[in-house]
Each structure stands twice: as C-alpha cells, then as structure tokens.
C-alpha positions in Angstrom: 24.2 -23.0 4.9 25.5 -19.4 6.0 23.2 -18.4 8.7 25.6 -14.8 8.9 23.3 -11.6 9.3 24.2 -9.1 6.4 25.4 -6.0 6.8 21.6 -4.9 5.9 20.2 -7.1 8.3 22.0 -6.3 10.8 20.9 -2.9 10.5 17.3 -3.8 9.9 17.3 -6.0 13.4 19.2 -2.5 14.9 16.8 -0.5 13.9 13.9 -2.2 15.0 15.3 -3.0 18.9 15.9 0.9 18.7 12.5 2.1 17.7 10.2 -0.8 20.0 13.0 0.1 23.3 12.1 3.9 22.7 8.4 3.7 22.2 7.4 0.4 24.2 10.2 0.0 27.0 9.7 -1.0 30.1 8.0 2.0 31.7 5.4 1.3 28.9 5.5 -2.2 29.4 4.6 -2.2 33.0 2.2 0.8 32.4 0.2 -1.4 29.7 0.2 -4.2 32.2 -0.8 -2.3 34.9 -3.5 -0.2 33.6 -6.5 -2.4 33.5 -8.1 -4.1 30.6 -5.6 -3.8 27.4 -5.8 -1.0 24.8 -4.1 -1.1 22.1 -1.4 2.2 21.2 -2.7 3.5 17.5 -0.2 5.5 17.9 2.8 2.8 17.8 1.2 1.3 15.8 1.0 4.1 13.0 4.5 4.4 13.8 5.2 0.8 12.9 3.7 0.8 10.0 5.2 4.2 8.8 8.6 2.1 9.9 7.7 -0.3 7.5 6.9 -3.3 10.2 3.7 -4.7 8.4 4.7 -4.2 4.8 8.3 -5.7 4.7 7.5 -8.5 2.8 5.0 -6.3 0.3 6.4 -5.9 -3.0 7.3 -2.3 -3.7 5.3 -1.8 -6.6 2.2 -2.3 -3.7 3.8 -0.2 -1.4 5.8 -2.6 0.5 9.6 -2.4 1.3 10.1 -5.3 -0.5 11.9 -7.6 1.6 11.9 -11.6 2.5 10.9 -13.6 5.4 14.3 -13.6 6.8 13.9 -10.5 7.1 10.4 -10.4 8.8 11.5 -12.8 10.7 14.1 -10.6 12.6 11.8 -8.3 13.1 9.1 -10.2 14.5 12.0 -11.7 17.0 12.4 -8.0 18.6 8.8 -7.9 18.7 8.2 -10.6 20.8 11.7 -9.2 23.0 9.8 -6.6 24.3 6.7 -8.3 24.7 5.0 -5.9 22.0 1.2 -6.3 22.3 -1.3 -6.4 19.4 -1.9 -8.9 16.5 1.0 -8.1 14.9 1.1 -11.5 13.2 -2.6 -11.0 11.6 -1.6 -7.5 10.5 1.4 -8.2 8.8 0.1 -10.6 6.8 -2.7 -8.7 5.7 -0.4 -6.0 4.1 -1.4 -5.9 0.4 -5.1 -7.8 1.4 -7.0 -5.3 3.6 -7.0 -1.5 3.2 -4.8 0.1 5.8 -3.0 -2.9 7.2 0.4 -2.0 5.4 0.1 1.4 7.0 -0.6 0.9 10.8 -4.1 2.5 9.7 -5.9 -0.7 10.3 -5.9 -3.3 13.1 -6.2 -6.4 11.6 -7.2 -9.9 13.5 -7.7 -13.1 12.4 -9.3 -16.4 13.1 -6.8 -19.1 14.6 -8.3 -22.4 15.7 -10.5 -21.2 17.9 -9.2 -17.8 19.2 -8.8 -14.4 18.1 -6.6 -12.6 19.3 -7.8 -8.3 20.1 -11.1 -9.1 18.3 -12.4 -5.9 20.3 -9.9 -3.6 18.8 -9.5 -4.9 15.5 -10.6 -2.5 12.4 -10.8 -5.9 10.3 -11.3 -9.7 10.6 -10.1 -12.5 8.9 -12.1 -15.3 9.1 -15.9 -16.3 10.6 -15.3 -14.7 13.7 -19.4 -14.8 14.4 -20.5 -15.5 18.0 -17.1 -15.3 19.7 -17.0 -14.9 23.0 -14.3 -13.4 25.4 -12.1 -15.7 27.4 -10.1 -14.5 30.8 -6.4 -14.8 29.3 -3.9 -15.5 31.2 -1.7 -12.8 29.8 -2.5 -9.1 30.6 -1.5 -7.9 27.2 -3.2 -10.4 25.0 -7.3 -10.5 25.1 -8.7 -13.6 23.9 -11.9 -15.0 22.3 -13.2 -18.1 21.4 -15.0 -18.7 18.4 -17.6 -21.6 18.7 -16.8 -24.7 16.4 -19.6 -24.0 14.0 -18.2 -20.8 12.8 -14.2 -22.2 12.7 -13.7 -23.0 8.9 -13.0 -26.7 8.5 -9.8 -25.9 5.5 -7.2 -23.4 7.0 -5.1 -21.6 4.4 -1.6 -23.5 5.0 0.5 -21.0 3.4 -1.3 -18.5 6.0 -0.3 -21.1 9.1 3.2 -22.0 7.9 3.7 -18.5 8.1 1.9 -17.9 11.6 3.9 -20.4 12.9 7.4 -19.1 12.0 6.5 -15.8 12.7 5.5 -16.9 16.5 8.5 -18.9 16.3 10.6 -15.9 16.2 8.3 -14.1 18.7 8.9 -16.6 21.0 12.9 -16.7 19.9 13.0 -12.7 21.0 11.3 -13.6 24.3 13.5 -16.9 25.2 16.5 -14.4 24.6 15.1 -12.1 27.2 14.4 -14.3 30.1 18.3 -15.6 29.0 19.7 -11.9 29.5 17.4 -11.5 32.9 18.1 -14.6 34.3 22.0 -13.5 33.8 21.4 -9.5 34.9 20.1 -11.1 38.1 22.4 -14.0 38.7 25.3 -11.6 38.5 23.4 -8.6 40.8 21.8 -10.6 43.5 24.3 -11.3 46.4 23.7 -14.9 48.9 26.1 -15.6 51.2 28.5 -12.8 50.7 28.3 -13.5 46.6 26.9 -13.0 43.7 24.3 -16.4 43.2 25.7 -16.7 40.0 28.9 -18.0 41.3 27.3 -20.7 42.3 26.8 -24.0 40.0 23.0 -24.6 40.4 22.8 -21.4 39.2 25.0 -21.3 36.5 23.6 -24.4 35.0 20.1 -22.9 35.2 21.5 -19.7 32.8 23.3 -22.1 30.6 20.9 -24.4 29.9 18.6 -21.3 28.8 21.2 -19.7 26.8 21.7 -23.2 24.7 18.1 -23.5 23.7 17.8 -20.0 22.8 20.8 -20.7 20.2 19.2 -23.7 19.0 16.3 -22.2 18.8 17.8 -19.4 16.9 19.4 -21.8 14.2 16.1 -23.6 13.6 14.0 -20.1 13.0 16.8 -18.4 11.0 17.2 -21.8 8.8 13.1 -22.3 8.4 13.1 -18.2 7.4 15.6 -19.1 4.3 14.0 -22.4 3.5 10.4 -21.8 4.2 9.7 -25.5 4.1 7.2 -26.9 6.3 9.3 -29.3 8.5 11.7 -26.4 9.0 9.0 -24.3 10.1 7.5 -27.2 12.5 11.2 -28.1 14.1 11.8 -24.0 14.4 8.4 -23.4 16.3 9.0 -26.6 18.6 12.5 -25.5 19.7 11.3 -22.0 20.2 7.9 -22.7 22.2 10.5 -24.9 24.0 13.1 -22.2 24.8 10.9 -19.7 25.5 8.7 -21.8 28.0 11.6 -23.2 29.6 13.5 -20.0 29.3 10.6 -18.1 31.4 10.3 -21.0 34.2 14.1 -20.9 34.7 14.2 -17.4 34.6 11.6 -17.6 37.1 13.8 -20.1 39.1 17.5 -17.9 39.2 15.0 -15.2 40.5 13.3 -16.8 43.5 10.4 -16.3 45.1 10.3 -12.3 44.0 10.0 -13.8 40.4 6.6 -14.6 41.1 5.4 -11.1 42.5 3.7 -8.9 39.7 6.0 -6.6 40.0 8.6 -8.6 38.4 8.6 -8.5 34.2 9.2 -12.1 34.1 5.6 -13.6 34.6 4.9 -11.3 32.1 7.0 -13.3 29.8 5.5 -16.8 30.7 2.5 -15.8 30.3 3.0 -14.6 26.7 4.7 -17.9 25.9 2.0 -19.5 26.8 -0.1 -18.0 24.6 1.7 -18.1 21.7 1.9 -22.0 22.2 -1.7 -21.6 21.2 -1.6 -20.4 18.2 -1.7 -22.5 14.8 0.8 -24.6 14.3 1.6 -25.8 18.0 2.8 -28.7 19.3 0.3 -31.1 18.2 0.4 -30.0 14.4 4.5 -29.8 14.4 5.1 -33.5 15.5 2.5 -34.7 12.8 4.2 -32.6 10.7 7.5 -33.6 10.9 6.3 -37.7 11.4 4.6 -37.3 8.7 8.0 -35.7 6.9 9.7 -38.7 8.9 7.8 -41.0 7.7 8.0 -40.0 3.9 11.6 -39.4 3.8 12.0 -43.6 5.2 9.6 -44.9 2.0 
C-alpha cells in the first residue's frame, strides 16, 4: 500500500501548518496558557471554518470541500502540533448535522464516556450532557466535565467513535512529532561539559527512540485513514497515545529539570496527551478491539 502524500496533500498539510503557526503560535500558545481559565478564540475559529477545517469531509453539494479522511486526518495531525485548543474533533464531525458547525459559527461539544470537553463554550451539544459537572483538568487548555452515569447513553454511535479515535490518533501523531523536533532543538543547543548533550549516547538514544515511534505511529494513522477499518483505527490510536505519551516524558527527560518549570512548552504537551488518552476509543476499547479481531481472524 502507497502511503506517498499527493501533490494535493501535500499542499493541504502546508497550508494548514501555515495558517495554525500564524494565528495560534507560540506567543499565543503561551498567552492561552497563561491567561487564567481557557476561552476559546471565535475568531480562529471562524477562520478555520472559512479555511474549510470542519467541513473537509462534507460533500460539496452541502457545502463541504469534499474531501476523505486521509485528508482530515492530516489536518487534525497539525492540529494537535500546535496544541490547538477547542473540540475540534466534536465540531468537525458535526459539519452537515448542526447549523453553523461547517462554518466556525457554532461550537459544537459532545458527549464521550463521561466527559465533555468545553461544555461551557459550546453553542451545541451532542449527547445527554444533563447534570455535568466541572472537573479540575490537568491540562490548561482543555476544561473538563463529567457527566453522571445516568445521563451517559448506554449504545454509542460506533461510526462516531471509530472516527474520534483516529482523529485523536492523529492529534496525538502531530504532538509526538513535536516533542521529537524539541527534544532534538534542545539536544543540539544545550552545551554540558564543553558540548552539545546531544553528542552524547544517553541522549541520542532518548531522541531516537522518540523519533521511531512517531514514524510508526505515523504508518499506523496514515494506513487506518485509507482503510477506515476498525482494527486499523484501534492499532493507529495505541501507537500514537504511545508516541505521544512517551514522546512528551522523553522530551521531558533530554530537557532536565527546566522541562518541568511552566515556563517550558513541553508540560504543556503531556498534559494534552494525557487527555486525549481519555477520550473514546482508549486503551482499554483498542486491545478488545483488536483481540477480539485476533481472535476472529484464528477461527
């Protein structure tokens, strides 16, 4: 199977790094983080939907651009590089389903498990989100609730998770690439011993350990986006929870004790991976899933 980036792609994936590094870099990034309880930009996120984000995989005879889940999924990976808050997930798959989602009009949350995700700040609502309540969440950029069991509805749509969970998958694929690229930036700038600590082997094992997941990682999510099968989808979002957890601790690791200080972007990125482990289709659900596949496949 060809896993090569077209020409179109290539330029979608471009185009998208361009517009999140201009309107949600790092100055934005650590403003958002920095500024107290999160709000979320309507502003970006008009833009984005003007751009398109929300309603690439919308038919255009809705509206849409008319692309495929490849497609979102490159998207969603350069997303989750810059650590782009919102539920960007919920949204986009509400293009076509509630009124202004397709546009950036509407901020659309949903229902997973037993969280929401900006329940506060969301226009709309997918699923029984009745007497949540707010949860401290570890990440600055992502408010939580929890929804009591009562109001969690007992049959989930599983097109609806199969896609959450690929779509996180290649959030979490954008941010295991970014720890890779900071764990490098610093290895190569920060001087010990009269050298750059990337010359030495500890070190270098740390970076290359994170760079092989993330291109593991990357085949699995790239080959689930083109096959959309369910055991794709579960293997892609274990390898990328995987890289991007592991990525952020190692990251962590090459930068020594100032990795840990707030000031440092790459707590920020833990923290986020965290989260998204959370979400449907997490650990638990992929290993059933692919036993279960397993399982079948042996009679």
């Amino acid at each position: 199977m060809d896993f090569q980036l077209t020409d179109d792609q290539e330029a979608l994936k471009a185009g998208v790094r361009e517009l999140l590094t201009a309107r949600f870099g790092h100055a934005e990034l650590r403003a958002a983080a920095d500024g107290g309880p999160p709000a979320l930009d309507r502003a970006l996120w008009r833009e984005l939907g003007e751009a398109g984000f929300f309603a690439l995989r919308l038919p255009e005879a809705d509206g849409g651009v008319g692309l495929g889940l490849p497609e979102a999924v490159l998207a969603f990976e350069e997303a989750g590089r810059v650590l782009l808050p919102g539920p960007l997930i919920a949204t986009h798959l509400a293009a076509g389903v509630v009124d202004g989602a397709a546009t950036g009009e509407a901020v659309v949350a949903a229902v997973d498990g037993v969280h929401v995700e900006w329940l506060d700040q969301a226009d709309a609502v997918r699923g029984d989100a009745a007497g949540a309540q707010p949860l401290r969440s570890v990440d600055p950029l992502t408010p939580l609730h929890r929804v009591p069991a009562a109001g969690v509805p007992l049959e989930a749509d599983p097109e609806a998770v199969l896609l959450t969970s690929l779509l996180t998958a290649a959030e979490q694929l954008g941010g295991a690439a970014r720890t890779c690229e900071l764990a490098v930036q610093h290895a190569r700038a920060r001087k010990q011993f009269g050298q750059p600590i990337g010359a030495f082997q500890a070190v270098q094992h740390l970076c290359a350990r994170m760079l092989v997941r993330v291109e593991v990682a990357r085949a699995a999510v790239y080959a689930a986006a083109v096959t959309a099968d369910p055991a794709d989808v579960a293997a892609a979002r274990l390898l990328a929870d995987e890289a991007a957890v592991r990525g952020a601790r190692d990251c962590l690791q090459v930068h020594g004790g100032m990795g840990f200080t707030w000031e440092s972007d790459v707590h920020l990125h833990l923290k986020r991976a965290w989260i998204r482990t959370q979400r449907a289709g997490g650990t638990t659900e992929c290993e059933e899933m692919l036993a279960d596949d397993l399982l079948a496949g042996a009679g």
